[in-house]
N, C-alpha and C positions, 0 to 999 in steps of 0.2 A: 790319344790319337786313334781314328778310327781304322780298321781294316779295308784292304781294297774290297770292294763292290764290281766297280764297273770295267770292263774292258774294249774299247771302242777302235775299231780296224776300217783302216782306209781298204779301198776296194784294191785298183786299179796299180800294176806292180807291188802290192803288197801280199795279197790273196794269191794275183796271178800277171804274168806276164803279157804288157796290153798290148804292145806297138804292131808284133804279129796277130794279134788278134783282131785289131782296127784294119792294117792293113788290107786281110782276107773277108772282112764284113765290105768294107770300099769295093775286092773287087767283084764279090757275090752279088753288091746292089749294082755295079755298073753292068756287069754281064745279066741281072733282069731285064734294064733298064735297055740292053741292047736287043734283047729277046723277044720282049714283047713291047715296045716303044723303039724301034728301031730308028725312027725319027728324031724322035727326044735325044738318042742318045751321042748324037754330035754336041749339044749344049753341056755336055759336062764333061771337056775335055779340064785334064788337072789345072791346066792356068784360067780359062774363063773359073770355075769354082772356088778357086784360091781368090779370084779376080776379086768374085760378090760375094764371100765369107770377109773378107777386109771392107770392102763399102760401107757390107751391113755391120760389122763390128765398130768403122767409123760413124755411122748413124746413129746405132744402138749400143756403147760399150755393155750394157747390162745384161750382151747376148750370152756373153763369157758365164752367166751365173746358169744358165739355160742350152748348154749343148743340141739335148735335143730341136729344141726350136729352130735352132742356129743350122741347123744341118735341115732342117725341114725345108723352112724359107729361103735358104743358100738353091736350095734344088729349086724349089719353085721360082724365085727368080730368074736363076737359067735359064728356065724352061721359059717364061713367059716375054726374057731378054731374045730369046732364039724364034720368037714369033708365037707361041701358043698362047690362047686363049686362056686369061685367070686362071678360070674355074680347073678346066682339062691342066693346067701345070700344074695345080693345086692336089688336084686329086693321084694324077702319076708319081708327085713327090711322095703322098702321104704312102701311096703305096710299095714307093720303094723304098723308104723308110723304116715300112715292118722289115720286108726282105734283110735289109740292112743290120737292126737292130737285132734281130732273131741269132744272125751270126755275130752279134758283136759280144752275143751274152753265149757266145760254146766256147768259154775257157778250159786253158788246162793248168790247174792248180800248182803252187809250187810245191815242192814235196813235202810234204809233210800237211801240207794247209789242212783239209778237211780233218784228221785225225787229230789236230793239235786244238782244232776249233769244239770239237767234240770232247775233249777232256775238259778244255777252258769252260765250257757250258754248261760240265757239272755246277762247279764251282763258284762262278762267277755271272750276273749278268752281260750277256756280249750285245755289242751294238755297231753300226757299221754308218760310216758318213764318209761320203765320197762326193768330189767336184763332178764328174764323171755321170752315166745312163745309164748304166749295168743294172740288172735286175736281178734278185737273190732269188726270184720263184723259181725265174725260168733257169736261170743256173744253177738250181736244186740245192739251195744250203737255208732257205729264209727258215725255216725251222730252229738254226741256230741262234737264232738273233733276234732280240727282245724287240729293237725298231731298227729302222735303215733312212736316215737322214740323208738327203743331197741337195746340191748346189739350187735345186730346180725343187724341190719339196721346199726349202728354207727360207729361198729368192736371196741365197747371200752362199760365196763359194768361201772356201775356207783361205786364205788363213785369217778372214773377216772372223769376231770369235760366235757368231752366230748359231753357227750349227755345234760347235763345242758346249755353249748354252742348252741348245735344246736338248744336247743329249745327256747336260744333269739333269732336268728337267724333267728327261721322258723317263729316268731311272730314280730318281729321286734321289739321289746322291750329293753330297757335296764337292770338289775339284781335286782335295786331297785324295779321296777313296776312287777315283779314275785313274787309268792310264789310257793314253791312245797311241795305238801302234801304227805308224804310218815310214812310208820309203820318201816321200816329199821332205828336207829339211826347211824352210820355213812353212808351206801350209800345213803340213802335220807337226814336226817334232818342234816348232819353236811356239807355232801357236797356240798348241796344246798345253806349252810351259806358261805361255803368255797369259794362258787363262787360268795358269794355276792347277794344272793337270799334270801328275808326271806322263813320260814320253818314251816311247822306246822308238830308234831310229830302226825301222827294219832294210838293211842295207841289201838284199837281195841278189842286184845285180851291177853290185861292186862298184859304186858311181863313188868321186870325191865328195868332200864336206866344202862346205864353201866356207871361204877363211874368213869373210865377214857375219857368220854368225857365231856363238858359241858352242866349242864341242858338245855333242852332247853324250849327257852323261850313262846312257846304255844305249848300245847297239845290238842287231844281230845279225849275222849272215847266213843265216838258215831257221827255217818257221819252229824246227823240232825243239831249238834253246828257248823259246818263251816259257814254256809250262816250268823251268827253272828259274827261269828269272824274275815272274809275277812274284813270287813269294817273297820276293826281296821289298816289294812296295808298303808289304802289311808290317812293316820295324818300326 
């Protein structure tokens, strides 16, 4: 039986706590958005945008693999729903976009994250696959991590086993020698098993298990118990 190799981390509640994070990027790009398109900024009241992120999801369910898109087009649409011209929604979307994205990636780690990722990296090949946009440059860790797989790199979100593929693939590994650490139970912890990966549920922020799937067989409620617990994969 071979030794672990691989070690594969979902991004988003895993690494770091999103829901504040998303929240303050939303209101960073509305408050550009009112700043300098002070016009535009009636078309993206929360219900009209809720309105054409569901239209376009029922047009295109495939948006779901593509966030960013999905947020691009939701804006542009507004905008061109509230009387602007293509091109000019097009271009105010894209640019509040960056605005948007730029705070969607100044996380704050949960404790332990960076230092436990850094011991993990001696040791281990680390690799990161998230549904999610998050950027490991601009959030200063892609140094750790051999590649960073998502929903929108793959054109398949997880718990499809696509991106768990690619990331034997990019590490040359086989499914035994991986683990993926993810807070999601079925797109991380079940589909990781699905593919023949072991799994650690990283329980973070104390959520239930859902009773139709099965327990799973390691958890954690804080980042600092991994560098204990990997050692148990290589038996």
């Amino acid at each position: 039986m071979s030794m672990l190799k691989l070690i594969t981390f979902d991004l988003d509640n895993t690494l770091w706590p999103v829901d504040e994070v998303i929240r303050h990027a939303e209101k960073t790009c509305s408050d550009w958005i009112a700043a300098n398109h002070p016009d535009a900024a009636a078309a993206l009241s929360a219900e009209r945008v809720r309105a054409v992120r569901t239209a376009l999801l029922k047009e295109k369910p495939e948006y779901l693999d593509n966030l960013t898109a999905l947020r691009q087009d939701a804006m542009s649409r507004a905008f061109t729903e509230h009387g602007f011209q293509q091109k000019q929604a097009r271009r105010i979307a894209m640019d509040a976009f960056k605005v948007f994205h730029e705070a969607r990636n100044q996380v704050s780690f949960f404790p332990g994250a960076r230092e436990v990722l850094e011991q993990l990296a001696d040791s281990y090949t680390l690799g990161a696959l998230t549904n999610g946009n998050a950027d490991l440059k601009m959030i200063g860790i892609a140094d750790l991590f051999a590649f960073h797989h998502s929903a929108e790199t793959i054109g398949k979100r997880k718990p499809a086993p696509d991106m768990f593929a690619a990331a034997l693939s990019s590490a040359g590994v086989h499914a035994h020698q991986a683990v993926h650490v993810g807070d999601h139970p079925l797109e991380d912890v079940h589909a990781a098993r699905e593919h023949g990966m072991h799994s650690v549920w990283a329980n973070l922020i104390n959520l239930p298990w859902p009773v139709e799937l099965d327990q799973p067989r390691h958890h954690i409620h804080n980042l600092h118990e991994l560098p204990d617990l990997v050692p148990l994969f290589d038996d």
